[in-house]
Every structure is written in C-alpha cells, then in structure tokens.
C-alpha positions as CSV (number, residue, x, y, z in Angstrom):
1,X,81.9,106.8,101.3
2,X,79.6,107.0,104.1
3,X,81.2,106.6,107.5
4,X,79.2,105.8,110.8
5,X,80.4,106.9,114.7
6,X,77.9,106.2,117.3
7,X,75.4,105.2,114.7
8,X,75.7,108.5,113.2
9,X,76.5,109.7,109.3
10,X,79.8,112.1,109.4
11,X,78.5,114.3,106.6
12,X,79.0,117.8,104.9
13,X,77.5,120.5,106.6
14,X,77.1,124.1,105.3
15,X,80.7,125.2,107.0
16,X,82.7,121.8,106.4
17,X,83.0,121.5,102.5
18,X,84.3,117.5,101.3
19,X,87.3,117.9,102.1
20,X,86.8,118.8,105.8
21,X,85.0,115.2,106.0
22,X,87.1,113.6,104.3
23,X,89.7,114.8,106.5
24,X,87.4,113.4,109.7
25,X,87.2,110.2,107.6
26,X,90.7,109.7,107.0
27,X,91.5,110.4,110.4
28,X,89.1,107.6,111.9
29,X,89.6,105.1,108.8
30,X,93.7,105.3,109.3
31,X,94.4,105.6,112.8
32,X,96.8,108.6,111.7
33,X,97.6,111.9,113.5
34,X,95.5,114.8,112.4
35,X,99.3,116.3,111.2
36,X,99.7,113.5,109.2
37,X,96.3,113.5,107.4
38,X,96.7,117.4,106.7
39,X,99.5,117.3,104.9
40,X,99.2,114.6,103.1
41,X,100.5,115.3,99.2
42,X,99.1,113.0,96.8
43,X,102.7,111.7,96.1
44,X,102.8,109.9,99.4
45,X,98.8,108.2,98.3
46,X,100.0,104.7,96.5
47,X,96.4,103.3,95.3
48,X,98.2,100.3,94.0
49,X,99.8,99.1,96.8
50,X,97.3,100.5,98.9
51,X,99.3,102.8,101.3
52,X,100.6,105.9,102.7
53,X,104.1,106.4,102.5
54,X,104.3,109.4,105.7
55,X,107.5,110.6,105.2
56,X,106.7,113.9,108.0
57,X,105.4,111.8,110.6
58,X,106.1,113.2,114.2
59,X,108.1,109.7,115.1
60,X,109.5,108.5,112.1
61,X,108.9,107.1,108.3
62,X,106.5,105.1,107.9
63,X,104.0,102.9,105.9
64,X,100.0,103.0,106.5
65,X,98.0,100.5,105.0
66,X,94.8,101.1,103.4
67,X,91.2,99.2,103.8
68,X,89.0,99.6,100.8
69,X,86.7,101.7,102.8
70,X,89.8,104.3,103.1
71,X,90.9,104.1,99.3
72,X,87.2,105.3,98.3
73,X,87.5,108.0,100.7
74,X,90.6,109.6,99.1
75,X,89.5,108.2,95.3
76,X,86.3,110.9,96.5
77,X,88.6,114.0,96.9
78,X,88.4,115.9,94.1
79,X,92.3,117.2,93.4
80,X,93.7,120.4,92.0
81,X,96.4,121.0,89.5
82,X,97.7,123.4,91.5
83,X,97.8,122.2,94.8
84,X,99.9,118.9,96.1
85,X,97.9,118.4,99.3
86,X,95.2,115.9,99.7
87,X,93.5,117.7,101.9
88,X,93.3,121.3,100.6
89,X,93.6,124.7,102.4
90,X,92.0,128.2,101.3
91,X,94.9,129.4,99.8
92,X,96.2,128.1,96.4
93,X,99.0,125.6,96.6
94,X,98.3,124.8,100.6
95,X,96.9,122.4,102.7
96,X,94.0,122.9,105.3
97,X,95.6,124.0,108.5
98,X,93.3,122.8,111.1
99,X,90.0,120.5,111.9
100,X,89.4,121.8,115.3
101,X,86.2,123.4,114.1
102,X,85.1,120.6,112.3
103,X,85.4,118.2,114.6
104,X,83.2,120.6,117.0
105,X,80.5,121.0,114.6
106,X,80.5,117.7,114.0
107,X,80.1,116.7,117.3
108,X,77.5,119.5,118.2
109,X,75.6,116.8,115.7
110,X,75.9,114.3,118.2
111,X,79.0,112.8,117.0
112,X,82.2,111.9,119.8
113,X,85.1,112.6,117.8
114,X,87.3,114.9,119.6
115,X,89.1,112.7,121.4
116,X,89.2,109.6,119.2
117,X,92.1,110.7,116.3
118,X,94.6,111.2,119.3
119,X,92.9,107.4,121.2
120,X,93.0,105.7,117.5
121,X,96.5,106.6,116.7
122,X,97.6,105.6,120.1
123,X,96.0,102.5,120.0
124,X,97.2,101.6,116.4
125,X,101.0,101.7,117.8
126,X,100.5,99.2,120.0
C-alpha cells in the first residue's frame, strides 16, 4: 500500500525493513500514538469489523476504525508464529521498541513526519 506525505512515497530503505514502514503507515493512516501502534498484538486487529480494539492506550479503552487504505497496510505485514506483535522487534516474541530513527531517515528523504503522529492523534480526539 503505497502512502504519499508531501507528494512523496514512504518506502523501505536499506535500514527500515516493512515493518518499520508499515509502522510509519499505521501511524499516519490511524491517527494513533506511536505506543499504541508498537504494541499492537494481532488479537486487538478485527479485519471483520474493521478495527482496533486498544486495550493499553495511554487514556483509556478504546475502538479505532479502519479505512481500506489501513486494512491493506496491516493485511501487508507478514506475521510470525512466534511473535504476537504486529509490529515486530529484533528479538523473538517482542515488539519493535522505537521509530525514532525511522522517522529521521525518512525524513532526511524529504518527508515531514516527525511531528505529525503526535498533531494526527491530537487532532483525531477532537
């Protein structure tokens, strides 16, 4: 699923494997906090009824609905037996602990994104 910022492609680069963009993705496509996208499990992923079911979020439970554009996204991220975590981390059975370095690569390519995960989320509680 190709997703444009400033007219630019957020793609893999030789240091962020798929599921570092996919992370980016999620993050941009969902409004949610970088927390909440990290560890995700796919327990809390309901592709029938399209949603999130974010039972660690910082305020409280809640519900995030998915656009089709975010249900290809995660249908993209390849899963492991062994791991719950959408979003995987170098060690067996974790999740990825940080995008901070992504997020800077990626926008060393041009791309504003620091600031817009914290900006989306903000806005999307409105």
């Amino acid at each position: 699923m190709e997703v444009r910022l400033n007219k630019r492609t957020i793609d893999e680069t030789p240091y962020e494997g798929p599921h570092a963009i996919a992370a980016i993705r999620l993050l941009i496509l969902t409004s949610c906090r970088s927390a909440e996208i990290l560890t995700l499990r796919w327990s809390d992923v309901d592709f029938e009824r399209r949603c999130l079911h974010l039972s660690d979020s910082k305020t409280r439970k809640r519900t995030v609905m998915l656009n089709t554009a975010t249900l290809q996204v995660l249908a993209g991220i390849e899963r492991f037996d062994d791991n719950p975590y959408v979003i995987v981390g170098a060690k067996p059975g974790s999740h990825r602990s940080s995008l901070q370095k992504a997020i800077a690569r990626q926008e060393r390519r041009g791309l504003s994104i620091r600031q817009l995960p914290r900006a989306l989320s903000h806005r999307a509680a409105r």
